[in-house]
N, C-alpha and C positions, 0 to 999 in steps of 0.2 A: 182659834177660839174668837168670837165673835162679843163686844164689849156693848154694854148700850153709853149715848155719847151724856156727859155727864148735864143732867139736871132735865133729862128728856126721859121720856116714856119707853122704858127698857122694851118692849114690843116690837116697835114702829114708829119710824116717824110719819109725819104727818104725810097721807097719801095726796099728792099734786096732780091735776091733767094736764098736759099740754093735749091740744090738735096739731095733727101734721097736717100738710098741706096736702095729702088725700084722702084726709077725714075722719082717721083713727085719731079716737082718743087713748092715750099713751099714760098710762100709771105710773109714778115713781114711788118706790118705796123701798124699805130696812127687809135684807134678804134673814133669812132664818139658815142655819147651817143644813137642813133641808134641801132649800132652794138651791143651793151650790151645784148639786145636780143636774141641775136646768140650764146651767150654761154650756154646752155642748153645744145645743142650740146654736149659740152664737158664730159666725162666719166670721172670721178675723181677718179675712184673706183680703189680700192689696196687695198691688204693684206699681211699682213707680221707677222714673227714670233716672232722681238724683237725691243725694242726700244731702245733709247739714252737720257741719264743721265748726266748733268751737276752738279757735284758735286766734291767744293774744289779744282776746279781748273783742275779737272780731266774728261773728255768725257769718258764715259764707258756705255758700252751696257747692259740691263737685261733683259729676255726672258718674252714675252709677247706677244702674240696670239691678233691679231686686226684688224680691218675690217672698211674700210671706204665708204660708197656702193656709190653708181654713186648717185649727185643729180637730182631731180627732175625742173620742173621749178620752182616751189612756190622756193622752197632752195636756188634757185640759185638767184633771186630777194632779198631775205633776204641777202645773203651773198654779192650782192654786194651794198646793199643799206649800209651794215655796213662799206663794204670797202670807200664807198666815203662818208657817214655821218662821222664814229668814228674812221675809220685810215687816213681819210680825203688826198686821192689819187689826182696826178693831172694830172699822163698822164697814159690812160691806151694803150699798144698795142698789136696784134694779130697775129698768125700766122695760114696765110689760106693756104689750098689746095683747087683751083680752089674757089668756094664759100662757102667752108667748112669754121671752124673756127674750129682750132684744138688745138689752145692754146692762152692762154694771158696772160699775166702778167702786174703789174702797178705797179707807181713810186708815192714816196710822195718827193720834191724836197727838203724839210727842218724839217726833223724831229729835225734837232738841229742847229746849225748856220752852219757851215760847213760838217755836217750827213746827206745826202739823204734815204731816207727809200725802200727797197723789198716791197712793200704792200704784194704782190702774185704773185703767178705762176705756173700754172697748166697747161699740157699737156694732151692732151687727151692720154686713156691707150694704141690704137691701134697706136700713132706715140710716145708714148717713147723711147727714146734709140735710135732714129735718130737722134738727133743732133739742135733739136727743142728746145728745154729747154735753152741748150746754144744758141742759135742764139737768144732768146728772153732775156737773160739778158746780150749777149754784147750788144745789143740796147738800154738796160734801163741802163747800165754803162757809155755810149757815154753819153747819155740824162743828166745822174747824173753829169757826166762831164763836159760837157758844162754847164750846171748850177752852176759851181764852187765847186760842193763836193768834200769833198778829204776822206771822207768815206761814204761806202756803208752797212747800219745794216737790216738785217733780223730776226726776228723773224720766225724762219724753226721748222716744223712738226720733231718731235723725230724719224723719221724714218730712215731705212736704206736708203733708196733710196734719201731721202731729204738731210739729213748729209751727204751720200755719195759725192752727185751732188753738194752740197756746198762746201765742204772741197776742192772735185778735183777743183775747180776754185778762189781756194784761199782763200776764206772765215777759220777764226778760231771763236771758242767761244769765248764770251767776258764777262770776270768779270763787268764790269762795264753797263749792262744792263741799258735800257730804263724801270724806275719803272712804268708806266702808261704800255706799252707792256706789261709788264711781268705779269701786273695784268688780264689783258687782257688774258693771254697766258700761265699762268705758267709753264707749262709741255715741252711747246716749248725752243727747245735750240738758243740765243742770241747769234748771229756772226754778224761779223763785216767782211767791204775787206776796206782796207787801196787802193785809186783808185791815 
């Protein structure tokens, strides 16, 4: 179920454009249990050669060859029925080209009395590295803010790409991990953004 974020316009938030750099303007906005549908669309798929290691305090990379293929519908139905049954999300939103849906991401507002939760965020592969990613979590930072967070925790894929895109927006690892996530997640590296 799908929550509006408090002291905002239970509809929609406010709709944002970026331009990408070949001249689509890109809509972000508040998905409708509707639209949940529409991510199918989305390509998840990446590969890479090494992952990231949380150990003793220390982020370090070890070379490993991985593949994570594009979902299917069925996949994509399981993955977000878990996001809103077991990571218990409350807003999710999207970023369109025209009536594409090319990316989403959602918010959980209180994973801890003051901690707002990353549920997800995925870009589809053909607009990565446009600027997409970020436009979809300055919106869920706003969201987490207005709702009185003063941190924002992720549970992020050990990837380069994922660690990367975190790190550069400030996010560090955090010793002090969410034990129900991590059970959930093990392999995943725990970051926190102080907002």
């Amino acid at each position: 179920m799908l929550h509006p974020a408090p002291g905002s316009d239970a509809d929609m938030v406010e709709s944002e454009r970026c331009t990408m750099s070949h001249e689509r303007a890109i809509t972000i906005r508040r998905l409708s249990e509707n639209d949940l549908r529409l991510a199918k669309g989305i390509d998840v798929s990446e590969d890479g050669q090494s992952v990231f290691r949380y150990i003793n305090g220390e982020l370090t990379t070890e070379p490993r060859k991985w593949h994570r293929p594009a979902w299917d519908a069925p996949r994509w139905e399981r993955t977000i029925t878990t996001w809103a049954q077991v990571l218990r999300w409350d807003v999710v939103i999207g970023a369109f080209d025209g009536a594409t849906l090319i990316g989403m991401a959602s918010l959980r507002y209180r994973l801890m009395e003051t901690v707002a939760q990353l549920v997800s965020l995925h870009v589809s592969r053909a607009y990565r590295r446009h600027g997409v990613a970020t436009r979809l979590l300055q919106e869920l930072m706003r969201l987490a803010r207005q709702s009185n967070a003063r941190e924002l925790y992720v549970s992020a894929a050990p990837t380069p790409s994922a660690i990367g895109f975190y790190t550069r927006h400030g996010f560090a690892p955090t010793a002090h991990v969410n034990q129900r996530l991590y059970d959930l997640e093990p392999e995943d590296i725990h970051m926190t953004l102080t907002l």
